[in-house]
N, C-alpha and C positions, 0 to 999 in steps of 0.2 A: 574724648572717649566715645567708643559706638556705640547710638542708641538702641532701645529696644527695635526698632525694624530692619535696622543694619544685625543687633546681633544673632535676630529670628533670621537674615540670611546667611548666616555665618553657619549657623546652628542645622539650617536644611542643607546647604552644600556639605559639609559635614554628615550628615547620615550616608552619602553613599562612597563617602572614603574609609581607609583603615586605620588605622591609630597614628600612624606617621603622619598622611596627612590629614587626619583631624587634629595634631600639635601643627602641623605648618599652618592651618587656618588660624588655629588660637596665637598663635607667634605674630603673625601676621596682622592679627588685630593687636598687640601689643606693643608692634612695633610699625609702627605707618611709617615713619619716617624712612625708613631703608625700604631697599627694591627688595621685592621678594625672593630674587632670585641669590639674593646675596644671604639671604634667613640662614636657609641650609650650613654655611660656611663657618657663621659663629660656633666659636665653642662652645659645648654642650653645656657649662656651668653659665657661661651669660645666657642663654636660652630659655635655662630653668628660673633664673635668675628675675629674665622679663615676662613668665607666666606666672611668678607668684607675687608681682606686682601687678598683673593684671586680675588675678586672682582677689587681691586684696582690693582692689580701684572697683570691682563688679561685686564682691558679693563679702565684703570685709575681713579684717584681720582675724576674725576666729576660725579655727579650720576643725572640723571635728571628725576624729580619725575611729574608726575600730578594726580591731584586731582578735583575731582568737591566741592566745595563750600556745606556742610552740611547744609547753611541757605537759599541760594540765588541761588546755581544752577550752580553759574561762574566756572568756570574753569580753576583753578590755576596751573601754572608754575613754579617751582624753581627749583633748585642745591643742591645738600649735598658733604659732602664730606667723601669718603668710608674713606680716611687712617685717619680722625678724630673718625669715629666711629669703628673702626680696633683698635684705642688706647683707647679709652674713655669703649669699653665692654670687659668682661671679669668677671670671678670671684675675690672679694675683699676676699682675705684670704683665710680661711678653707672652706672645699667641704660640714663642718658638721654645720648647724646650733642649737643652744643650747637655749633653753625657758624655763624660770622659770617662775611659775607662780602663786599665789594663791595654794600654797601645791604641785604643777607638775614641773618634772623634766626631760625635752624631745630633745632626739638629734634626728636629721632631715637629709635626705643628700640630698643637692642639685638636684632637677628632674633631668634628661639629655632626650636628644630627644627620646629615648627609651623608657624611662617611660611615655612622653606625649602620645606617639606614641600608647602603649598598653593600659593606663586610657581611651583616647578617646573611647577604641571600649568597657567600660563596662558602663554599665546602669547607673553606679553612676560615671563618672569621677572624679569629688574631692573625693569619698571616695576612689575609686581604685587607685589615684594618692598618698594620704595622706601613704595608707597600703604597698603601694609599698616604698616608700621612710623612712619612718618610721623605726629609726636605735632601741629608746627603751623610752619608757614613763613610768613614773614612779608618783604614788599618794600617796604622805604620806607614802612611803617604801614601796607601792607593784606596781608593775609590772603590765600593764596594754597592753590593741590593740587601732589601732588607732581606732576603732569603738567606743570607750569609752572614747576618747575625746572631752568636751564642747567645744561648739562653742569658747567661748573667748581666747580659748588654740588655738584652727584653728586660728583665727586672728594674733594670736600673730607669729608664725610658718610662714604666709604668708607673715608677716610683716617683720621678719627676712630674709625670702629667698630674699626678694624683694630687701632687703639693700646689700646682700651680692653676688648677683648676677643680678646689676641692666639692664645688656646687655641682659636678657631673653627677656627683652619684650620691644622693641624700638619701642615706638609711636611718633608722630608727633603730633606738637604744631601747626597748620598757620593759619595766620590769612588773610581773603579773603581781597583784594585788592580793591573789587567793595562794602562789605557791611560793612567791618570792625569785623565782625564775625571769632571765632576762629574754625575752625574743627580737629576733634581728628581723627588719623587712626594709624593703627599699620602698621610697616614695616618690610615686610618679606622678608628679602635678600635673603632665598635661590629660592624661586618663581622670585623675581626680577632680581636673577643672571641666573637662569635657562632659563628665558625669552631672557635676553642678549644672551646666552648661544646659542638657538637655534635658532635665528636670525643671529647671526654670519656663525655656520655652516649651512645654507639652504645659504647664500651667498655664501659663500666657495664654494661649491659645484656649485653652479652657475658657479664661476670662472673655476674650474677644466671642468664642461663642455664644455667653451668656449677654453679654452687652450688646451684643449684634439683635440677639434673637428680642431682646427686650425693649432696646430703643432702635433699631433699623440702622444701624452707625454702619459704617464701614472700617473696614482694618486700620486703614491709616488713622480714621477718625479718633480710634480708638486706641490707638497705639500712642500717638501725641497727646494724649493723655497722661500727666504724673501719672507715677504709681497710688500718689497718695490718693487722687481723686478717682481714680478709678475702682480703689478698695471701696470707696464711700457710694460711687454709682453699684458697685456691687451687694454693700449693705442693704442697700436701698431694695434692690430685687430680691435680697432675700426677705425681708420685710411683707413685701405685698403679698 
């Protein structure tokens, strides 16, 4: 796991990207093992999958959500739990999903962040996401583009990726406390861990200030510090 000066670098190259690549940095720290260049490629559900295990590895299984109420305006509070949805998302099986349908014969491959990431910026996102993904469709023996598949063949395609990669898209079910009304929202862990993210380091760095200014340390010094002893060198200054 990266320490606090590896993840204070993570956290500052991150300030001058967009939300895509500030999940590619967090991914990236979540997953060393692989080339980074292979990140993008994963399916969107193992992606989410290995930020809320790193979510959980950095800053624990309690995740604390708010919400305003869709009906009534309230302002709901609750708890999730990251290492629940660290097990519960991921890809069920193969990367390739397979649709038969009324004479079509069509293998699909899993989006990954990459392909939402370039669909969004074209005029058509479901067709530019469809053509990107689209391994070979087939009508009655011939060979066809995704341009030239009916809608019913899209549904069915949507329908499959949904099943097979149900961690793409973790929405919320709650229901408001004050009206009894359900609201729906989606949860975007890599925005929510980024958030964690950069609230931790602008504290950090508070600390380093105060530690610097009081015993002359330097960053590193002060960084290779536990957490725990460095709470205590901070008691301490506030004390005198």
């Amino acid at each position: 796991m990266a320490g606090a000066a590896d993840l204070l670098a993570i956290w500052e190259a991150g300030l001058a990207e967009a939300s895509a690549g500030r999940a590619l940095l967090l991914h990236r720290t979540a997953r060393p093992d692989l080339d980074t260049r292979a990140l993008p490629a994963l399916p969107v559900g193992e992606r989410e999958a290995d930020l809320f295990a790193l979510r959980r590895a950095l800053f624990g299984e309690r995740m604390q959500v708010r919400l305003d109420c869709a009906q009534c305006g309230a302002d709901m509070e609750f708890d999730l739990d990251a290492g629940e949805f660290a097990r519960s998302a991921g890809v069920r099986g193969d990367t390739l999903v397979r649709v038969a349908h009324d004479g079509w014969e069509v293998e699909f491959r899993l989006p990954g962040a990459g392909d939402l990431t370039a669909a969004a910026r074209d005029v058509d996102p479901r067709g530019a996401l469809l053509a990107r993904c689209l391994v070979s469709a087939v009508h009655d023996g011939a060979a066809v583009t995704a341009d030239a598949l009916p809608a019913p063949v899209q549904r069915r395609i949507a329908e499959a990726v949904e099943a097979a990669d149900p961690g793409a898209d973790v929405t919320l079910n709650v229901a408001c406390p004050e009206c009894g009304r359900a609201t729906r929202a989606e949860l975007d862990i890599a925005s929510y861990l980024w958030t964690e993210l950069d609230s931790w380091a602008r504290d950090l760095l508070l600390d380093v200030h105060l530690l610097a200014t009081a015993y002359g340390w330097s960053e590193p010094e002060i960084l290779a510090l536990s957490p725990l002893r460095r709470r205590y060198y901070l008691e301490m200054c506030a004390d005198v």
